[in-house]
C-alpha positions in Angstrom: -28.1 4.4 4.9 -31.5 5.6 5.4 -30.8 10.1 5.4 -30.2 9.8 1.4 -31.6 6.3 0.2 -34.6 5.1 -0.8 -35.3 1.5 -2.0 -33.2 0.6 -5.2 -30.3 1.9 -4.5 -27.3 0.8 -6.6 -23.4 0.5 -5.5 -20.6 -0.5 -7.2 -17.3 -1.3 -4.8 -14.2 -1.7 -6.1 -11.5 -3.9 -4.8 -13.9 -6.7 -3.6 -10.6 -9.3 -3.7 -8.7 -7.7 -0.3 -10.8 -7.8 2.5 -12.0 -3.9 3.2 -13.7 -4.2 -0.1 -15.0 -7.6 0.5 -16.1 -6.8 4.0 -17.7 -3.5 3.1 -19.9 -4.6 0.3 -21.2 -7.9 1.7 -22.5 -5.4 4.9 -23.8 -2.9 2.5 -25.4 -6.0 0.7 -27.7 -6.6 3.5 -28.9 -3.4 4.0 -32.9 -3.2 3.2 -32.7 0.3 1.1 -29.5 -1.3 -1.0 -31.4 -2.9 -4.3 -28.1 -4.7 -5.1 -24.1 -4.5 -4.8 -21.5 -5.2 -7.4 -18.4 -6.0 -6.6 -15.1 -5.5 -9.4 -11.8 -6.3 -9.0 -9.3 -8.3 -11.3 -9.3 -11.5 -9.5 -12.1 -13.4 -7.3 -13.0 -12.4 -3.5 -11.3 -14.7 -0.8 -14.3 -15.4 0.8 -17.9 -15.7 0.9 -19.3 -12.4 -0.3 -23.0 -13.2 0.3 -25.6 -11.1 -2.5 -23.1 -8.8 -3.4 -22.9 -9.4 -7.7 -18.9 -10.0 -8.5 -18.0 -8.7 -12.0 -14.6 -9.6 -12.7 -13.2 -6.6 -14.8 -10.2 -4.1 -14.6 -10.9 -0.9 -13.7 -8.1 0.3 -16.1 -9.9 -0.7 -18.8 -12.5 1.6 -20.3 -15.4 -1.5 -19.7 -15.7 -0.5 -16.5 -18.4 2.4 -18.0 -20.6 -0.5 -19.2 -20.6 -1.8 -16.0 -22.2 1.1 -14.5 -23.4 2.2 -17.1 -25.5 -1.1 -17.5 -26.5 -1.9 -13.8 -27.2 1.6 -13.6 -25.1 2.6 -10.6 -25.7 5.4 -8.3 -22.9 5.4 -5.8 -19.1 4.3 -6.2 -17.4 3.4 -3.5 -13.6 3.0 -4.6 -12.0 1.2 -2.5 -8.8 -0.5 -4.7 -6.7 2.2 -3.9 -3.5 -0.1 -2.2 -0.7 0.5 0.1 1.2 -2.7 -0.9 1.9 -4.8 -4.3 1.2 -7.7 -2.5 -0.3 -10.4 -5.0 -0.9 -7.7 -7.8 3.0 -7.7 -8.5 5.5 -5.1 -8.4 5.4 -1.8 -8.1 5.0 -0.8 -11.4 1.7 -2.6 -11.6 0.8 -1.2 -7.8 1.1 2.5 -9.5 -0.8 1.2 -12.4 -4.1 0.2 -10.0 -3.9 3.2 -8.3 -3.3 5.5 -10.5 -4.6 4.8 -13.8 -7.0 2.8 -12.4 -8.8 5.9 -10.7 -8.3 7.7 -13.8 -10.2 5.0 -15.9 -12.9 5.3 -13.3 -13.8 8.3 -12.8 -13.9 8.7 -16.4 -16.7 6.2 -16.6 -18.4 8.0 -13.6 -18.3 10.9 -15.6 -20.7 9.6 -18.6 -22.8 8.1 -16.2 -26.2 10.1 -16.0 -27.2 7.3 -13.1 -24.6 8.5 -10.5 -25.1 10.5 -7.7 -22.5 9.8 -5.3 -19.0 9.0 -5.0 -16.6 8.0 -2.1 -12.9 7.6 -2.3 -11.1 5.6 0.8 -7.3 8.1 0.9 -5.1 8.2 3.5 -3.4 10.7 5.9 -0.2 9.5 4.2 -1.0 11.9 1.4 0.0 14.9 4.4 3.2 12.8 4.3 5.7 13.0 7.1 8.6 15.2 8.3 10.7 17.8 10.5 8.7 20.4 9.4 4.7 19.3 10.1 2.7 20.9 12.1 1.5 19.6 15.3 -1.5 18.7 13.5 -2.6 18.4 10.1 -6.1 20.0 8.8 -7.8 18.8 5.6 -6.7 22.3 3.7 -2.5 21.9 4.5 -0.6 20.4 1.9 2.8 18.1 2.6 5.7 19.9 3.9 7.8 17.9 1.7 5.9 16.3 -1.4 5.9 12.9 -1.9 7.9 11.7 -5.3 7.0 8.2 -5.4 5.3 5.1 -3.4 1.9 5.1 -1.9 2.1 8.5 -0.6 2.4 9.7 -4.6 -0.4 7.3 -5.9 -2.5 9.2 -3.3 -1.5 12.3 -4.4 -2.2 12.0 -7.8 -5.5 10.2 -6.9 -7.0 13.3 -5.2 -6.0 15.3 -7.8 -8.3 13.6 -10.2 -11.1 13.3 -7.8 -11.0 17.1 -7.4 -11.1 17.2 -10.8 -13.6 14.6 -11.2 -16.0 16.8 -8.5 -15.3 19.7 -10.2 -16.9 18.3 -13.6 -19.9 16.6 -12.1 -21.4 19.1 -9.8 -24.2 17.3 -9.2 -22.6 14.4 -7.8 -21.8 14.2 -4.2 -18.1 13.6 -3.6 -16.8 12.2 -0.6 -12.2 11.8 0.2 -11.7 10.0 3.6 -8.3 10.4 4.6 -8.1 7.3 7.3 -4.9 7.4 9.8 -3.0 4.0 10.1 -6.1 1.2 10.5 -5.3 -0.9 13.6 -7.5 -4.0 15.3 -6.9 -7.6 15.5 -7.2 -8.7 11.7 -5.4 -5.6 10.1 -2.6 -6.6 8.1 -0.6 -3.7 6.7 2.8 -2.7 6.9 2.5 -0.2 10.5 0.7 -3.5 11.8 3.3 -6.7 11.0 6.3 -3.5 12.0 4.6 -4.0 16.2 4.0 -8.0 15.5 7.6 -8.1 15.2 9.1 -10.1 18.2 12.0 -6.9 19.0 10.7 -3.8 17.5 12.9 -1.2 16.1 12.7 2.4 16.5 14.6 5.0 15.1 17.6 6.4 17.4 16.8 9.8 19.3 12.8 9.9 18.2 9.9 8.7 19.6 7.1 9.6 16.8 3.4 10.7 17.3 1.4 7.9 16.5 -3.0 8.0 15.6 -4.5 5.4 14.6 -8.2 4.5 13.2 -9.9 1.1 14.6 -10.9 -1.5 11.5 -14.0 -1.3 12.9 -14.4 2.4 12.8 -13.1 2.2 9.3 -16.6 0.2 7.8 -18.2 2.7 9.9 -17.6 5.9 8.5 -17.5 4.0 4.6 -21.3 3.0 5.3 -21.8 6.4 7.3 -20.0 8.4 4.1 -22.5 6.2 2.0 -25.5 7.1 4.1 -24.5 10.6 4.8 -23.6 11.9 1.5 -22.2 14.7 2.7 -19.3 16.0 0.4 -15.8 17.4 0.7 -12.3 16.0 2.2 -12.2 14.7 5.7 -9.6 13.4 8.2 -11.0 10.5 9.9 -8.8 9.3 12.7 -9.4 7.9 16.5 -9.2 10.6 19.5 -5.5 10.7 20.9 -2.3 10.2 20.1 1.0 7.5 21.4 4.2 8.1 21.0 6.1 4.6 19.3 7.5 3.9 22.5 4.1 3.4 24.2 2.6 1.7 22.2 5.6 -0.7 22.2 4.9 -0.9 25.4 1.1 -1.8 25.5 1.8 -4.6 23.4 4.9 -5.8 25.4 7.3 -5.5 22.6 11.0 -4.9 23.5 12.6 -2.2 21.2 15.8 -1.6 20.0 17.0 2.0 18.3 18.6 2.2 15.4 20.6 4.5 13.7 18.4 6.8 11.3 20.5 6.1 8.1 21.0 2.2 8.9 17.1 2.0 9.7 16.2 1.7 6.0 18.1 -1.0 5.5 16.4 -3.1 8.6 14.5 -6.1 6.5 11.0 -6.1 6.7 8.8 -8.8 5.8 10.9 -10.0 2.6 11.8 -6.5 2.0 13.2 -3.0 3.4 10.6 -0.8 5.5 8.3 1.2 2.8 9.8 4.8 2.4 6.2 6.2 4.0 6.5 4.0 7.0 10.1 5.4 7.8 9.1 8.9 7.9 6.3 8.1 10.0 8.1 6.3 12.6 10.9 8.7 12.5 8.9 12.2 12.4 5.0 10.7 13.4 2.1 12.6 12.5 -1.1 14.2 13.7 -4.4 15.1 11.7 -7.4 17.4 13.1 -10.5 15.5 13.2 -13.0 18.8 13.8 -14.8 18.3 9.9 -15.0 14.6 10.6 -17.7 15.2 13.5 -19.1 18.5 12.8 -19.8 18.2 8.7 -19.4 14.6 8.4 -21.3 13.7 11.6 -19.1 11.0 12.4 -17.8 9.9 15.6 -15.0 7.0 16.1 -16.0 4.2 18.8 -12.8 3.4 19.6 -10.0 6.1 20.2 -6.2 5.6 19.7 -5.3 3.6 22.3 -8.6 1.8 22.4 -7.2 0.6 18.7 -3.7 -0.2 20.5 -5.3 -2.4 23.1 -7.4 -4.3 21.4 -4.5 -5.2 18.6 -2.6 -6.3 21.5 -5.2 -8.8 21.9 -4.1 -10.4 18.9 -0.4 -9.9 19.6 1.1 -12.8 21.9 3.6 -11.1 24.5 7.4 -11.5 23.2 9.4 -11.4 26.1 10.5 -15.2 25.9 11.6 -14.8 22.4 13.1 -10.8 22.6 16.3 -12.5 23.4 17.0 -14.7 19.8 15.4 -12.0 17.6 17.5 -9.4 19.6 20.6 -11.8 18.5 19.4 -12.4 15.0 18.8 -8.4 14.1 22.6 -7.7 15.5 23.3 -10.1 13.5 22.3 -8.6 10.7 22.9 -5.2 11.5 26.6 -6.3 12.0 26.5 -7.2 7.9 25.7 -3.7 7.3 27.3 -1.5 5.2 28.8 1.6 7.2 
């Protein structure tokens, strides 16, 4: 973080209770031009967060200014934007976080005379996903088809108050990293537990473009982002592309094809597939990294498949077990409704 840092350097991270957040501010901790870190998030880390300060506060609620208003914070790194409810409830409270949560924030950022930079983890699912993409996205195309609800919607709307945000603070540096599907051995997120899945099923009569952004390569560019201050919107994304069916086949998964309109209702952990995830694995998508390494001055370590192979490391080989969860999603499938 050396380009734009000098000692005493302030962050404030949000989301310190899921591991990106956690992760990411107990590295930034130990920097030697970082002063100090404060975490936020409504419930305690799960794990050791080392010198990063944990203030336990909701960003929906206006407090959140005296936070940074009183540790006199110079860079945000929001990070609490999520893709599942998981322990936070349902998705009513999920849209809450997200969006009202950013809302609340970058109201506070906006009264703060201390801040100088903010950076916003987004998504390529905001490009959404369907017949009609291009082959691949840049950062000025909108969605072909606008997302009405789920994660895809929460990003949406997040963006849309940055850009507001960055358009009332001038003098703050604004930096949206839209990260492709994160892959590596201790991801877990929805495209991640779809390939742990003993028989994997894919959608009949497409084989999706895949890209994919190493967990490693993700803290990367949040402390490059942080170092580099550089702002504007940015895809950030691994070299390459895999169609589904390859990378089923680097991790030695067996796959069955299903029927497009019975795919949705294939159970997925506790639940049916997220409405994002099924366009992606039906229609895939693509996103143009050029910004990323010319403005940004990023570059990935790991490519695509790079990402695939080393998540396959994690994946133990299902070929002795394809047979009984072959049987037990027929079985299923069979209970259907036509």
């Amino acid at each position: 973080m050396a380009e734009r840092t000098g000692p005493g350097r302030v962050l404030l991270v949000t989301g310190v209770s899921r591991d990106l957040g956690r992760r990411f501010a107990r590295a930034a901790a130990r920097h030697p031009n970082v002063e100090r870190v404060i975490g936020v998030d409504v419930a305690p880390p799960r794990g050791d967060i080392g010198q990063v300060g944990f203030v336990r506060a909701d960003i929906r609620n206006p407090v959140i200014a005296k936070v940074i208003a009183k540790e006199e914070v110079d860079t945000v790194v929001h990070l609490s934007v999520i893709a599942t409810p998981g322990t936070t409830g349902g998705r009513s409270t999920m849209k809450e976080l997200n969006v009202i949560g950013t809302m609340q924030l970058l109201a506070a950022c906006q009264t703060a005379p201390s801040l100088r930079q903010v950076v916003v983890k987004s998504t390529t699912q905001v490009y959404g996903a369907s017949s009609r993409d291009p082959a691949m996205f840049t950062e000025s195309m909108e969605p072909r088809r606008t997302p009405s609800s789920g994660y895809a919607r929460d990003v949406a709307d997040v963006e849309s108050y940055v850009r507001g945000f960055a358009r009332r603070r001038p003098d703050v540096a604004v930096t949206v990293l839209r990260c492709a599907n994160v892959l590596g051995p201790r991801v877990d997120s929805p495209i991640a537990a779809h390939f742990r899945r003993s028989v994997v099923p894919n959608v009949l009569g497409y084989d999706p473009r895949l890209q994919f952004l190493h967990e490693q390569d993700l803290y990367g560019v949040l402390e490059h982002a942080v170092r580099a201050g550089v702002p504007g919107t940015f895809n950030v994304a691994g070299d390459g592309v895999l169609t589904h069916s390859q990378v089923a086949r680097r991790l030695q998964r067996m796959t069955v094809p299903i029927p497009e309109p019975v795919f949705g209702l294939t159970r997925f952990g506790g639940g049916e597939y997220p409405a994002e995830l099924r366009a992606l694995l039906t229609y895939g998508r693509g996103v143009d990294t050029t910004r990323m390494r010319s403005l940004l001055g990023f570059e990935p370590r790991f490519t695509t498949e790079d990402a695939v192979r080393d998540f396959a490391d994690s994946v133990k080989p299902s070929a002795n077990r394809a047979d009984r969860a072959l049987a037990a999603l027929e079985s299923r499938l069979t209970g259907a409704p036509r």
